[in-house]
BALOBA-1460 file (C-alpha; in Angstrom, 3 decimals):
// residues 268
<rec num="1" residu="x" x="21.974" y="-12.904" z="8.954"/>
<rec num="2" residu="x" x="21.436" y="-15.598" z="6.639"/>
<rec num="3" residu="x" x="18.297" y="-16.586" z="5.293"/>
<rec num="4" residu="x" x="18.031" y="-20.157" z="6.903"/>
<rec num="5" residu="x" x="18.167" y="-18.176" z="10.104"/>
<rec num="6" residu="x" x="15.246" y="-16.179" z="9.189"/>
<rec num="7" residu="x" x="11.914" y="-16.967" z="11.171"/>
<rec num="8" residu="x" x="8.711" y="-18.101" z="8.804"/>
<rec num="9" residu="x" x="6.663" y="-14.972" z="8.091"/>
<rec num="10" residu="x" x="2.943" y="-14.901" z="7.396"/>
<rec num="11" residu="x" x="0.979" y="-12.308" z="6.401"/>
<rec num="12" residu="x" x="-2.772" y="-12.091" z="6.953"/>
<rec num="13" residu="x" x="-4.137" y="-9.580" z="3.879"/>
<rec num="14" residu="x" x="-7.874" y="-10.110" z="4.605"/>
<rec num="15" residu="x" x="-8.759" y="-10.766" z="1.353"/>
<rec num="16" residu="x" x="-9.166" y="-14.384" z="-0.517"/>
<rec num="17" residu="x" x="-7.064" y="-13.134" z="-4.022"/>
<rec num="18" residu="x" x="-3.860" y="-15.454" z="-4.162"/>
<rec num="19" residu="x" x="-1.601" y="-14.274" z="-6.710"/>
<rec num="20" residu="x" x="-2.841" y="-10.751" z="-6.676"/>
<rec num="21" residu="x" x="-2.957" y="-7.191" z="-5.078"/>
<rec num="22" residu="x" x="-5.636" y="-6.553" z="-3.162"/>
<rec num="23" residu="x" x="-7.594" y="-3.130" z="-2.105"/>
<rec num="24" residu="x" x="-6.100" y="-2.822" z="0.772"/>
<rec num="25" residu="x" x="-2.860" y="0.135" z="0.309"/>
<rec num="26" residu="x" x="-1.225" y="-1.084" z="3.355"/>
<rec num="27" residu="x" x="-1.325" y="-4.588" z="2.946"/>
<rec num="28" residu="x" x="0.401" y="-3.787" z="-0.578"/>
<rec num="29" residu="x" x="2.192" y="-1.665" z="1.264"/>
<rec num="30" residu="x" x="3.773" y="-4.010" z="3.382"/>
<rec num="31" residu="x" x="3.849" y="-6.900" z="0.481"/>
<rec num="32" residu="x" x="6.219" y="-4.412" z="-1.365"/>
<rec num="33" residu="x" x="8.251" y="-3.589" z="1.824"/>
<rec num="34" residu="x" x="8.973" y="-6.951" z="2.373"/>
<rec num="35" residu="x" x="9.881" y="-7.963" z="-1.452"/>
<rec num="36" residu="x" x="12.271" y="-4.828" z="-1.840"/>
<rec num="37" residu="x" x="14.579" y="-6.422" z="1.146"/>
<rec num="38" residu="x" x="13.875" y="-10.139" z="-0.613"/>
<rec num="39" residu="x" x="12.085" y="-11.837" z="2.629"/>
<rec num="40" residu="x" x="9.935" y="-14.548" z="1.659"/>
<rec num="41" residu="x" x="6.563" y="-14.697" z="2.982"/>
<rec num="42" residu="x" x="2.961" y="-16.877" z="2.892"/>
<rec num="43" residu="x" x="-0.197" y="-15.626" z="2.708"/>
<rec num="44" residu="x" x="-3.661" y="-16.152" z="4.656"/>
<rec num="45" residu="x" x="-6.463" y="-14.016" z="4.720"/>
<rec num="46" residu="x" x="-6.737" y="-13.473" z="8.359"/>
<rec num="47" residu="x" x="-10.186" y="-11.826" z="10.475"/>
<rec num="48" residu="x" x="-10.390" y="-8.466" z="12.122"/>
<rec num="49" residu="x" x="-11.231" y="-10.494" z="14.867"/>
<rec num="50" residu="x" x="-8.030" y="-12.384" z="15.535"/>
<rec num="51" residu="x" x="-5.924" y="-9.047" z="14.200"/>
<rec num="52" residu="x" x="-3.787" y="-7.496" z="17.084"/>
<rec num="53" residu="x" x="-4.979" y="-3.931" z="17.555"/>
<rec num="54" residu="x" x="-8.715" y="-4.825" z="15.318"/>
<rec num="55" residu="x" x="-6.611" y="-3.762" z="12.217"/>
<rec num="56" residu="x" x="-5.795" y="-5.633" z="8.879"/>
<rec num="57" residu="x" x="-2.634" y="-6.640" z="7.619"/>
<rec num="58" residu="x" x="-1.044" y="-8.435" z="10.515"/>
<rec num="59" residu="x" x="2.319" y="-10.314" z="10.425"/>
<rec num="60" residu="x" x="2.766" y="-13.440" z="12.006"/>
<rec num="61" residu="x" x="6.309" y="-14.355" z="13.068"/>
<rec num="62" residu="x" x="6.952" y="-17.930" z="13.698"/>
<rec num="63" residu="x" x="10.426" y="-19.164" z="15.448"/>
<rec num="64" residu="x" x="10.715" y="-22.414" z="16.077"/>
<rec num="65" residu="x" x="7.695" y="-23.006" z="18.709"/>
<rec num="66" residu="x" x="6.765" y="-19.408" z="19.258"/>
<rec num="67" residu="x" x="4.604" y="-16.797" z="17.419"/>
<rec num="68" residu="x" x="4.497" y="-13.556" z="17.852"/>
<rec num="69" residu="x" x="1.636" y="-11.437" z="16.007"/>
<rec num="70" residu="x" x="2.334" y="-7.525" z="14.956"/>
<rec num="71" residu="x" x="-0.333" y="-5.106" z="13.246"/>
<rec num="72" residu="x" x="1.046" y="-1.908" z="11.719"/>
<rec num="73" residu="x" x="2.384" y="-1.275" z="8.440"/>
<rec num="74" residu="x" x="4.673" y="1.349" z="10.109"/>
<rec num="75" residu="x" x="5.638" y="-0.769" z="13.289"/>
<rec num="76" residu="x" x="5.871" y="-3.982" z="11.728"/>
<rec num="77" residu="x" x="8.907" y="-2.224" z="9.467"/>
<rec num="78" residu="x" x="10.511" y="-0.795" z="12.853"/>
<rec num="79" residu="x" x="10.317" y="-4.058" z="14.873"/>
<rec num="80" residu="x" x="12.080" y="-6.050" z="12.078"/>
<rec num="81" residu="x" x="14.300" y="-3.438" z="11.667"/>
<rec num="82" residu="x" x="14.776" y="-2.796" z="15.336"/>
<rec num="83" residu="x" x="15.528" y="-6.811" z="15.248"/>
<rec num="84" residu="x" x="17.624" y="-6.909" z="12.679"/>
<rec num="85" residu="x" x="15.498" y="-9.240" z="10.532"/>
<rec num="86" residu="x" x="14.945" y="-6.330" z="7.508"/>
<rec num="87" residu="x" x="16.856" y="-3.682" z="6.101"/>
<rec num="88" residu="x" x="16.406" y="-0.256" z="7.067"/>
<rec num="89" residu="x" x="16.068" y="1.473" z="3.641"/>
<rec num="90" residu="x" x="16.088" y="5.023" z="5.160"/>
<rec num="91" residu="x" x="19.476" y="4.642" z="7.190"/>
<rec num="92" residu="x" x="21.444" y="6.565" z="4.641"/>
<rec num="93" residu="x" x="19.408" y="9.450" z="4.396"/>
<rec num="94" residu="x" x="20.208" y="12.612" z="5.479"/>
<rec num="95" residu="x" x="17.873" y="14.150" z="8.302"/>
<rec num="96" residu="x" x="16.122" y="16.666" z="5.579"/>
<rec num="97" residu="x" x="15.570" y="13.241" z="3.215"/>
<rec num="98" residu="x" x="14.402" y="11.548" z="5.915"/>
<rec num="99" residu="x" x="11.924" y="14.100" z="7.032"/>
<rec num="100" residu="x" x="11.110" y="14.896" z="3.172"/>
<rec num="101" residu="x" x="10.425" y="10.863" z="3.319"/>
<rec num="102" residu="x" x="8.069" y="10.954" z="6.241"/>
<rec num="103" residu="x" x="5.934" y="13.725" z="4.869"/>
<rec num="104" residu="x" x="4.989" y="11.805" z="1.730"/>
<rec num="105" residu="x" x="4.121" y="9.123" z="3.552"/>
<rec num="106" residu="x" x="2.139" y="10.957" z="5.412"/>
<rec num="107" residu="x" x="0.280" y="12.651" z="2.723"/>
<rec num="108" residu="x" x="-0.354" y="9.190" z="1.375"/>
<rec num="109" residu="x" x="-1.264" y="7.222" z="4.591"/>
<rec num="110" residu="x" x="-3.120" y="10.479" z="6.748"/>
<rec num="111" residu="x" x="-4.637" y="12.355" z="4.105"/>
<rec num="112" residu="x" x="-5.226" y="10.141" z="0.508"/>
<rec num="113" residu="x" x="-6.439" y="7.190" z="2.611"/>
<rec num="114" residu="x" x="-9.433" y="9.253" z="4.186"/>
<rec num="115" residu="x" x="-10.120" y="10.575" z="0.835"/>
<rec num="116" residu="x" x="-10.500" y="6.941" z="-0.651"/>
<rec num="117" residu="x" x="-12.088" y="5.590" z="2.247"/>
<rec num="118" residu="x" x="-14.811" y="7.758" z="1.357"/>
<rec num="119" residu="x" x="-14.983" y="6.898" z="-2.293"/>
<rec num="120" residu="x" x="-14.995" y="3.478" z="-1.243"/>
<rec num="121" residu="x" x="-17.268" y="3.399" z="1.446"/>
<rec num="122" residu="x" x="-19.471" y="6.135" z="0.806"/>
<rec num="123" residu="x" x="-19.866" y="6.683" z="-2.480"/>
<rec num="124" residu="x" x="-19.461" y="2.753" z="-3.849"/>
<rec num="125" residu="x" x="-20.740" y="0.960" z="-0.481"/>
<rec num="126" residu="x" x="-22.281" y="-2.098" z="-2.163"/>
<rec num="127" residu="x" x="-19.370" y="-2.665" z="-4.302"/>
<rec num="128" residu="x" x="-16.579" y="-1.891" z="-1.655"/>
<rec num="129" residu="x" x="-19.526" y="-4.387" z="0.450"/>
<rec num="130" residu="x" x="-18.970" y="-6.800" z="-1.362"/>
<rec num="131" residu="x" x="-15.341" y="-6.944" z="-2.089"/>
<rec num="132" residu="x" x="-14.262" y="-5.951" z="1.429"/>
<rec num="133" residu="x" x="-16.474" y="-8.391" z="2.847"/>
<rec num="134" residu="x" x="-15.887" y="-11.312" z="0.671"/>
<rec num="135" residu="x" x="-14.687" y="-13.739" z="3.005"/>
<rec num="136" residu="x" x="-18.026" y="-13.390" z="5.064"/>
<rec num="137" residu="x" x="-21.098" y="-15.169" z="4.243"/>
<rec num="138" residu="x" x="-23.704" y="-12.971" z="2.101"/>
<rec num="139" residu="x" x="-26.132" y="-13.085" z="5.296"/>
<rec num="140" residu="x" x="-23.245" y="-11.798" z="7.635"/>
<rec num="141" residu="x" x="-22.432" y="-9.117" z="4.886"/>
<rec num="142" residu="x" x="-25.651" y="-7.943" z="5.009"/>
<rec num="143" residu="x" x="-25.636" y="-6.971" z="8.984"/>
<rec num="144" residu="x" x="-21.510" y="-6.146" z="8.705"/>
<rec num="145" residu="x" x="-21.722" y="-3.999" z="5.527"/>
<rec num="146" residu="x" x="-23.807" y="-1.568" z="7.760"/>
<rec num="147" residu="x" x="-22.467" y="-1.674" z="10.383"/>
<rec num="148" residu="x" x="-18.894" y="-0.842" z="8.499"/>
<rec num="149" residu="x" x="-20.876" y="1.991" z="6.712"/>
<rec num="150" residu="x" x="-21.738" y="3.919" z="10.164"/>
<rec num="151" residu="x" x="-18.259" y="3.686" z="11.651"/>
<rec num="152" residu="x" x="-16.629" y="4.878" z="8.205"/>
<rec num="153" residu="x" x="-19.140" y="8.166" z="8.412"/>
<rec num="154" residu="x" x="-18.616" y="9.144" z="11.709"/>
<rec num="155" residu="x" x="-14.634" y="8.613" z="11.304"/>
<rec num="156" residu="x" x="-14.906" y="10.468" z="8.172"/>
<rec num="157" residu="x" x="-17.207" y="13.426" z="9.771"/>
<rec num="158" residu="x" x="-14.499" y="13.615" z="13.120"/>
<rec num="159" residu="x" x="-11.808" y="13.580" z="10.811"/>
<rec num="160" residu="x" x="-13.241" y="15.903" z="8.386"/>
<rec num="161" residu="x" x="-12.971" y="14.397" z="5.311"/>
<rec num="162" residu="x" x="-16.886" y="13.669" z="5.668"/>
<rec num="163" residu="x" x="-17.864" y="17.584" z="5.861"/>
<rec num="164" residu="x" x="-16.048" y="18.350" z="2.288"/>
<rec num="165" residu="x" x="-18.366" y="17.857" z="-0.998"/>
<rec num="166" residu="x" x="-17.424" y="15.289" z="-3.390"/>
<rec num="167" residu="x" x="-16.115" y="18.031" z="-6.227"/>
<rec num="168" residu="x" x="-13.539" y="19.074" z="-3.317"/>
<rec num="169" residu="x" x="-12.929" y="15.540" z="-2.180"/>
<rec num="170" residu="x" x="-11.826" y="14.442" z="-5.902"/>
<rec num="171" residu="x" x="-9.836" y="17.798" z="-6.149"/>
<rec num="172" residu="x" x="-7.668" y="17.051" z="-3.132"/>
<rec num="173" residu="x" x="-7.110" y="13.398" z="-4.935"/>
<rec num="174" residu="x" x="-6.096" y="14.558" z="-7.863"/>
<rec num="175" residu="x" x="-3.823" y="17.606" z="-5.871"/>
<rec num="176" residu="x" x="-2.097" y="14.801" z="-4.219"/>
<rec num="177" residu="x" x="-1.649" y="12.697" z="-7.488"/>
<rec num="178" residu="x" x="-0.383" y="15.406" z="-9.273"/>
<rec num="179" residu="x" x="1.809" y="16.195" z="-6.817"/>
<rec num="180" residu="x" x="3.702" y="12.555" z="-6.959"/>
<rec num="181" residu="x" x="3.458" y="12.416" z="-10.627"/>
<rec num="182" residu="x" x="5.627" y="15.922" z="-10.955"/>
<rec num="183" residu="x" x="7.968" y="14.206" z="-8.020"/>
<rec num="184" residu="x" x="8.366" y="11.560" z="-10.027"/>
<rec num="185" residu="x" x="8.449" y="13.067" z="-13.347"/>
<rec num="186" residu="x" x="12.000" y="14.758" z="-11.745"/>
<rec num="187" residu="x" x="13.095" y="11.233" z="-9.786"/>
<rec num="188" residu="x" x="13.098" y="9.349" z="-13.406"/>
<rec num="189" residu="x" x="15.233" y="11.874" z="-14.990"/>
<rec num="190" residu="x" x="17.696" y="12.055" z="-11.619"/>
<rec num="191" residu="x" x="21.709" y="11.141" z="-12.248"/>
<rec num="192" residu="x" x="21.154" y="7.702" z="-9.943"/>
<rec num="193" residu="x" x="17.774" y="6.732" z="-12.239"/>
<rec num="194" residu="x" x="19.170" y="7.244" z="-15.281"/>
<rec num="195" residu="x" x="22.597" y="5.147" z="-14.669"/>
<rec num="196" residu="x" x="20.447" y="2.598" z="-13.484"/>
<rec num="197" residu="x" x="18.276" y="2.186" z="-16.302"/>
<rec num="198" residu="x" x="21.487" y="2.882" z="-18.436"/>
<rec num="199" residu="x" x="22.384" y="-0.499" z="-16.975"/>
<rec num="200" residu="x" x="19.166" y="-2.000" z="-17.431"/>
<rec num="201" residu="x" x="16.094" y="-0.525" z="-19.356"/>
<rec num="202" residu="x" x="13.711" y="-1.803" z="-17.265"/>
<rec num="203" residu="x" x="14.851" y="-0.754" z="-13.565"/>
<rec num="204" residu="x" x="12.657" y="0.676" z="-11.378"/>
<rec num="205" residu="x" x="13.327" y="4.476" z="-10.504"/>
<rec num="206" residu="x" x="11.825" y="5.645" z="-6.740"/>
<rec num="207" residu="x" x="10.210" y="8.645" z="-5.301"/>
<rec num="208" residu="x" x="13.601" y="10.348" z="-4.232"/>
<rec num="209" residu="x" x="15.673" y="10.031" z="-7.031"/>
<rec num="210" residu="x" x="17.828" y="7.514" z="-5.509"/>
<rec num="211" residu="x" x="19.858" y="4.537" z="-6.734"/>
<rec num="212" residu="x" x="17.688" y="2.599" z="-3.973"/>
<rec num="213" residu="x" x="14.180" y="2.940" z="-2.746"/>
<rec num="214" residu="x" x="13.015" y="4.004" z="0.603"/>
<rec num="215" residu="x" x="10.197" y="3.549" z="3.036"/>
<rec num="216" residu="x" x="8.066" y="6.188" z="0.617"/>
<rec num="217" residu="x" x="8.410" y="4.090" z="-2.352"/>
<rec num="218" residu="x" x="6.568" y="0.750" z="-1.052"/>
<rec num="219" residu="x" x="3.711" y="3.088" z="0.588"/>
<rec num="220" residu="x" x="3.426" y="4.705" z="-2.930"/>
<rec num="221" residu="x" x="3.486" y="1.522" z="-4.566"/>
<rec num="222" residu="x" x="0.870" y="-0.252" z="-2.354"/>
<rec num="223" residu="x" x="-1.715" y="3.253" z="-2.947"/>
<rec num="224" residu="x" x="-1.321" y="3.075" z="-7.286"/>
<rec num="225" residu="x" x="-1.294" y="-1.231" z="-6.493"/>
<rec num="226" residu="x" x="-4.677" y="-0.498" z="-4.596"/>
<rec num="227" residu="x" x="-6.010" y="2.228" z="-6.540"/>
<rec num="228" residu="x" x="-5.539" y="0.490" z="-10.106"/>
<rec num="229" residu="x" x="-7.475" y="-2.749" z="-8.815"/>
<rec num="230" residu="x" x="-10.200" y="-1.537" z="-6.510"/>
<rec num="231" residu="x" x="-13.218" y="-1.976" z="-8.022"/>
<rec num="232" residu="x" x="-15.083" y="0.741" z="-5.435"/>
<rec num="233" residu="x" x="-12.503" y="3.320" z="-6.856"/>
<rec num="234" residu="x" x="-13.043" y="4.123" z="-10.074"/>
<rec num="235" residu="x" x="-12.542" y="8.055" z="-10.155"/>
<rec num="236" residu="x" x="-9.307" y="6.842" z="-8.233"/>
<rec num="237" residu="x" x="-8.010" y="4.429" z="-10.951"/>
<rec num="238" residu="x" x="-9.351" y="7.006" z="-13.481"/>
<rec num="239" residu="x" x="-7.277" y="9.992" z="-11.995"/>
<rec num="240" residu="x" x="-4.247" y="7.274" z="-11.318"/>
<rec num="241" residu="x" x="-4.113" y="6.605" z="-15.248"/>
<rec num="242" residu="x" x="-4.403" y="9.856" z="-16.457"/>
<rec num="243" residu="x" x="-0.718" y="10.019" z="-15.435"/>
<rec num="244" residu="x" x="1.130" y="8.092" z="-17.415"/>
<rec num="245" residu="x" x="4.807" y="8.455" z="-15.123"/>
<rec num="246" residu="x" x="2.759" y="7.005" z="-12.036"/>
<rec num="247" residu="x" x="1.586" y="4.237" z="-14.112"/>
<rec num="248" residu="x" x="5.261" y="3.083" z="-15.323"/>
<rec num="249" residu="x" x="6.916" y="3.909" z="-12.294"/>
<rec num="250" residu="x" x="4.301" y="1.035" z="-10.946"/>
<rec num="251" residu="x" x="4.723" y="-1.349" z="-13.283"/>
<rec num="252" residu="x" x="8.330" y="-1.335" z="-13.206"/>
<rec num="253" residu="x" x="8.215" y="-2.339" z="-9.673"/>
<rec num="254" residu="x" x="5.393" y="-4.756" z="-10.070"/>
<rec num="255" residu="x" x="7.602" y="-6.544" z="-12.867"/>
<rec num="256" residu="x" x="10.942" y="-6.567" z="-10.996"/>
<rec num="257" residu="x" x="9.336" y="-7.071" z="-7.744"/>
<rec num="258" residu="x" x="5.706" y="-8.756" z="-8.472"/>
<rec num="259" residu="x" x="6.072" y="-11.082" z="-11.522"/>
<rec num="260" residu="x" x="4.230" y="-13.829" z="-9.980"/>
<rec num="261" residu="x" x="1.671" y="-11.494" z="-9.607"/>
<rec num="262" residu="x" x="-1.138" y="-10.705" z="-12.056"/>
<rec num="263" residu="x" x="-0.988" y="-6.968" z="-12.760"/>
<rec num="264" residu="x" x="-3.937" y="-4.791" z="-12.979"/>
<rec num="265" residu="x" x="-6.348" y="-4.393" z="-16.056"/>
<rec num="266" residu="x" x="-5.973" y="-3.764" z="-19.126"/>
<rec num="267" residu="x" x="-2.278" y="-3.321" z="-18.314"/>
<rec num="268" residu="x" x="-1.238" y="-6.806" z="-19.108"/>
C-alpha cells in the first residue's frame, strides 16, 4: 500500500502541548506506534466527551467523505493491522516471544499504570489538576478536578492499588523499573543490537533484543516518555533516572523517532 493511498489520521491526545509528549503513557504510546511504521499523523486535543468508549487517545480515520473514530491503544493497533493500513511488528515472533511480549505489556499497562495513577491523582491531585485539566476553564476544573479525584479512589480501592501504603506502592514501581532496566541492560548487549549500532552508533536497541522493535517497545517508550515529563510524578521520574540504560534506551528512540519533538528536562 502506498502512502498516497493511506487515509488522513488524527489523533486526539487531550492535552494542548504541540511539539511535545504529554502525561498521558498511552497516547505516547500510540504516537510511538505509529512513528515506528512511518504513518503520518495530526494532532488535536480532543474531549472525553466526544471520545468513543469515554477514553483518551482516540484516532480519527478520515477516507475521502467518511470518518470513522477508534479508542484503544491496543485495538486501534489491531484494526489497522487487521486492515492492512500498519505493520504488524509482532508477526515474526515465535508464540513464546509473543506471549513474553504480551506480559510486559501487561505489567506496564495493568499494573504500573494503577501505581502512577495513584501518584498522580492521589498523592499530587492539584498538580495532576491542573495539568490534566488544562484545556478546561479554571471554574470547570474546580468542580471536574473532584469529581476525577473520587472516581480515581474508588477505581484504585476495587482494584487494589488504593489499599497498599505508599512505601509499598513506590516499591512495586521501582520492582517493575528494575525489572525493564535488567531486560534491557541484556537487549543492548544482544548479537542483533550490537550489529545495529555497529552500523550506526546511535540506533535504537528494543526490549527483546531484536533487530526490530515490537508492540512492547512503543508501550515502554510512551511509560519513560510520560514518566520523565509528568509534572504529578516526581518519585516516578526520580526512580526512571536513577537508571541510566532506561534513560538512553529512550532517548535513542525519541531522537530517531521524535526529533521534532522537544525532549524532556534537563536532558536536552
Amino acid at each position: 500500500m502506498t502512502a498516497k493511498s493511506l487515509p488522513q489520521f488524527i489523533l486526539y491526545r487531550g492535552f494542548d502541548r504541540p511539539g511535545r509528549h504529554v502525561w498521558s503513557p498511552f497516547v505516547n504510546k500510540l504516537e510511538t506506534r505509529l512513528r515506528l511504521v512511518g504513518i503520518r499523523y495530526d494532532v488535536e486535543v480532543g474531549s472525553m466527551r466526544e471520545a468513543p468508549r469515554g477514553k483518551i487517545p482516540y484516532l480519527a480515520i478520515k477516507d475521502h467523505d467518511n470518518t470513522e473514530l477508534l479508542a484503544d491503544t491496543t485495538l486501534i493497533t489491531r484494526r489497522l493491522v487487521d486492515n492492512g493500513l500498519m505493520k504488524d511488528l509482532n508477526a515474526n515472533l515465535t508464540p513464546a516471544q509473543k506471549a513474553q511480549d504480551l506480559a510486559l505489556r501487561a505489567l506496564l499497562e495493568d499494573k504500573l499504570a494503577f501505581y502512577q495513577t495513584r501518584e498522580r491523582w492521589i498523592n499530587n491531585y492539584y498538580t495532576m489538576r491542573e495539568g490534566a485539566l488544562s484545556a478546561l476553564p479554571y471554574a470547570a476544573r474546580l468542580i471536574v478536578g473532584p469529581l476525577a479525584y473520587r472516581g480515581v479512589t474508588r477505581t484504585l480501592h476495587g482494584q487494589g492499588t488504593g489499599r497498599f501504603t505508599d512505601e509499598e506502592v513506590r516499591e512495586f514501581k521501582c520492582e517493575i523499573w528494575e525489572s525493564f532496566n535488567d531486560l534491557l541492560v541484556e537487549a543492548r548487549g544482544s548479537e542483533a543490537s550490537l550489529a545495529a549500532r555497529n552500523e550506526d552508533a546511535d540506533a535504537p536497541f528494543w526490549v527483546l533484543g531484536r533487530a526490530e522493535p515490537t508492540e512492547v517497545d512503543a508501550a515502554l517508550y510512551g511509560f519513560i516518555a510520560a514518566g520523565l515529563v509528568c509534572e504529578a510524578a516526581p518519585e516516578s521520574r526520580g526512580i526512571i533516572t536513577g537508571f541510566p540504560v532506561l534513560v538512553d534506551y529512550a532517548k535513542r528512540i525519541h531522537d530517531r523517532f521524535f526529533g521534532d519533538y522537544e525532549i524532556w528536562g534537563d536532558m536536552q
